[in-house]
Structure formats: C-alpha cells, structure tokens
N, C-alpha and C positions, 0 to 999 in steps of 0.2 A: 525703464522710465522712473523717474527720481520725483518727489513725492517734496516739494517743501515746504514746511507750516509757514504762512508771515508772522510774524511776532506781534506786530499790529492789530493783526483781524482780532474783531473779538465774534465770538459764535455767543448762540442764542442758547442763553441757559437755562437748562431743563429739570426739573427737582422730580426726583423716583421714590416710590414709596418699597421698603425693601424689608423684609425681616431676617436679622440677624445675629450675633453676640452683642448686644450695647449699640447696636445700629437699629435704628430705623426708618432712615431716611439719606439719600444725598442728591450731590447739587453738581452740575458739569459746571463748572467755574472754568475761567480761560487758560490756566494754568496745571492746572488741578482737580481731582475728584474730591470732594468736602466731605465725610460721612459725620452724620449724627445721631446722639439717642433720642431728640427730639422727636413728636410726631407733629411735622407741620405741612400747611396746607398749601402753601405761595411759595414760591420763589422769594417773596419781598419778607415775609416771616420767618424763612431760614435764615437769609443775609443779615436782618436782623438780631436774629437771636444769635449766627455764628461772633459778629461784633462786637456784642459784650464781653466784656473782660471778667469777668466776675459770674462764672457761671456752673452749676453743678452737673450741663449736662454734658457726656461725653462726646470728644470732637476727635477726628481725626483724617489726618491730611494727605495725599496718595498724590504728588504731581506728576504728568503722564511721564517725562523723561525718565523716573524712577520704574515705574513699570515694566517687567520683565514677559508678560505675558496673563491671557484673561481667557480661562477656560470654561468650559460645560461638556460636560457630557450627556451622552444620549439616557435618554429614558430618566433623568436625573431634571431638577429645576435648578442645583446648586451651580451659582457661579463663583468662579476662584480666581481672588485677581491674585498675583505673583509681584514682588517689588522689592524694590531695597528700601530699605528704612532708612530713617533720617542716622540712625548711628553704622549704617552702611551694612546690617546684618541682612541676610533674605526674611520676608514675612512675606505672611497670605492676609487674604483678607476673603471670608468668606459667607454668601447672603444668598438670599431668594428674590426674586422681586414678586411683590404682592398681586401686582396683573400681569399674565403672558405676554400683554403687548406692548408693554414697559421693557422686556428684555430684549423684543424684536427693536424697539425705539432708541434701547443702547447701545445694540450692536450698531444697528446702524451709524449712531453716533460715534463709534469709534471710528469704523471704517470712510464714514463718507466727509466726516471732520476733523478728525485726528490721523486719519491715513493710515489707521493701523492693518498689517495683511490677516484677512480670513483665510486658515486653513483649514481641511477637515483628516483627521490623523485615524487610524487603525491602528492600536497602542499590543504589542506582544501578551500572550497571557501573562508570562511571564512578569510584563510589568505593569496590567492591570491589576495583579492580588501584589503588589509591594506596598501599598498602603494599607489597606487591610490587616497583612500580615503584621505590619509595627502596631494597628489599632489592638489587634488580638494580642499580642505582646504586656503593650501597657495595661489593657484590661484585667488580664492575669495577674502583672506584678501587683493593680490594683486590689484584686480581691485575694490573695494569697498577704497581704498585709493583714484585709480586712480579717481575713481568719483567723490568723495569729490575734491582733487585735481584740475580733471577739472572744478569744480563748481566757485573754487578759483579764475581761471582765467580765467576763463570767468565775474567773478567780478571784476576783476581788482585786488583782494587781496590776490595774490599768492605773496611767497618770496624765493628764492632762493641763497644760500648763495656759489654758486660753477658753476661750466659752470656742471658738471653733473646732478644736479637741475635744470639748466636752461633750458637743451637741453630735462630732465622729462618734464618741464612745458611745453616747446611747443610743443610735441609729444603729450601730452593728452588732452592742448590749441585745436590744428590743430586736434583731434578728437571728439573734445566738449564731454558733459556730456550725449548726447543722441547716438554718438559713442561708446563712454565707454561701454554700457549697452549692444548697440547693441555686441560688442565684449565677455561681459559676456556671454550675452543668448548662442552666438555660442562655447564657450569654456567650458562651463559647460554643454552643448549638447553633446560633442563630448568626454567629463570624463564621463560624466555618464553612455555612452553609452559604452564606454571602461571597466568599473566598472560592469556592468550588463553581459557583455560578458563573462568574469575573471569569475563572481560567476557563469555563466550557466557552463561554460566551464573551469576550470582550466587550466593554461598551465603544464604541465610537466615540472621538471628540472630536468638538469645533473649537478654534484655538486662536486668539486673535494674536498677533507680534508687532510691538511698535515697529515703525519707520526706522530706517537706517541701520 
C-alpha cells in the first residue's frame, strides 16, 4: 500500500524544545524541519524570529524529501537525523529533546503525517563499535598533537598565529606533556570500555525511512 503526501494539506505545526550543537528549538513546518538557536516559546515567536532577514541566530533547514533516515537507539536519548545537504553532501544532525514526550510526539509526527516507516533493527557487533572506533581514532590523533604541542611549549618553541592558537597553547602549556597523557590514558579507558560494551551488547535501534 502506497502512502501519498498531498502537496496541498497543510498539518499542524508543532515547535519542540531540543538541546543540541547551536540548536535549541524546532518547527514541523509543511515542507520542512526548521532548527534553531533560539529559545522560544510559540509557534508564532519562532515564525517570527525565523523571518527576519537580519538575524545572529543560527538557522537551519532539513526538508523531509532530503532526509535519509531518523534514528535512536536504545538506552540512548540522542536522535540522529541523516540527510543530504543543500550542496548534496550526507550530514547528520544531531539533538535530544528536552521532554520524553516531545520525542514520542515526533515520532509520531513523522509516522502518522509524513508516512515515514518505523523499523526496529538489531545492528551486528561488529557495526555497533564502527563508530566508536573512528571516535577513538580522532581522539587519539587529537591528543598525540596535543602532546607534541605541549612539548613545544613547554620548550619555548610553540607558534601560534591567532588568539585561538594561543588560548590551544596555554590550555595544553597549563597541562604540560605529562597531563596530556595522563588525559589520554583516561579517555581511551573510558572508549574502550564503551567499545567493548557495544560489541558484548549491541544496542537496538528504532529507525524511521521516508516514503518511497
């Protein structure tokens, strides 16, 4: 059975309070999820503020046809929408929502207005720790810099060509080279041990997929 949106209907839009990177709010718009850094309180107060042209706060735009899928996992509050971007790349976009029954209210809304299918998946150990493992990855190249780094200035022969360079050097200066490490040991303690959990245990996911 075949599932088709009218282009005409308009649905009743819903504003969610949600924390996440330069998000804090969005809007089911008829087209479109809206997010922003606003904190507002109406429906009429977002529309508002997204209309000004002239505005410092962060906006951005997720129309459902772009959406590739809208995950969560168990034991987890993070949802992850999946999408192509306006210059056609993949991006996520990733949030909490502030009340439980805000995320029961969005699934719904996906499913029972936008006709997107709920599935619920059993992912391989195997590709439950592939995230992790790249997280653990970057973490490392990150503090294997910072340690070189603090070694620098602690010689004297750091350079920094910007105050966000400078304000790196003194953060990893003021933890010296045997900080650094000590910071390694505990962060890759605490992946690993995330990493190990995932392959004992998989989490479950619930997994929405647009129409068509």
């Amino acid at each position: 059975m075949f599932n088709i949106i009218n282009p005409s209907y308009k649905m009743t839009q819903q504003l969610f309070s949600i924390n996440g990177h330069k998000i804090n709010c969005f809007l089911t718009a008829d087209d479109a999820l809206l997010f922003s850094s606003r904190n507002c309180s109406s429906v009429e107060e977002f529309t508002e503020a997204w209309s000004k042209k002239l505005s410092i706060a962060t906006k951005l735009k997720i129309t459902y046809q772009s959406i590739r899928s809208v995950k969560k996992e168990e034991g987890s509050s993070k949802v992850i929408i999946r999408y192509k971007s306006f210059a056609g790349f993949p991006a996520t976009c990733e949030f909490n929502f502030a009340q439980p029954y805000e995320q029961d209210a969005f699934f719904d809304f996906l499913e029972k207005e936008r006709y997107f299918s709920r599935t619920h998946e059993q992912p391989t150990a195997l590709k439950a720790i592939t995230y992790p493992i790249v997280e653990l990855l970057f973490v490392d190249a990150l503090l294997a810099f910072s340690y070189y780094q603090a070694i620098q200035v602690s010689n004297g022969t750091a350079e920094a060509t910007n105050a966000k360079g400078r304000a790196f050097n003194y953060l990893v200066g003021l933890a010296g080279p045997q900080g650094v490490l000590a910071i390694a040991f505990l962060a890759n303690g605490y992946l690993l041990y995330k990493i190990w959990r995932r392959f004992k245990n998989p989490p479950a996911l619930v997994k929405f997929y647009p129409p068509g």
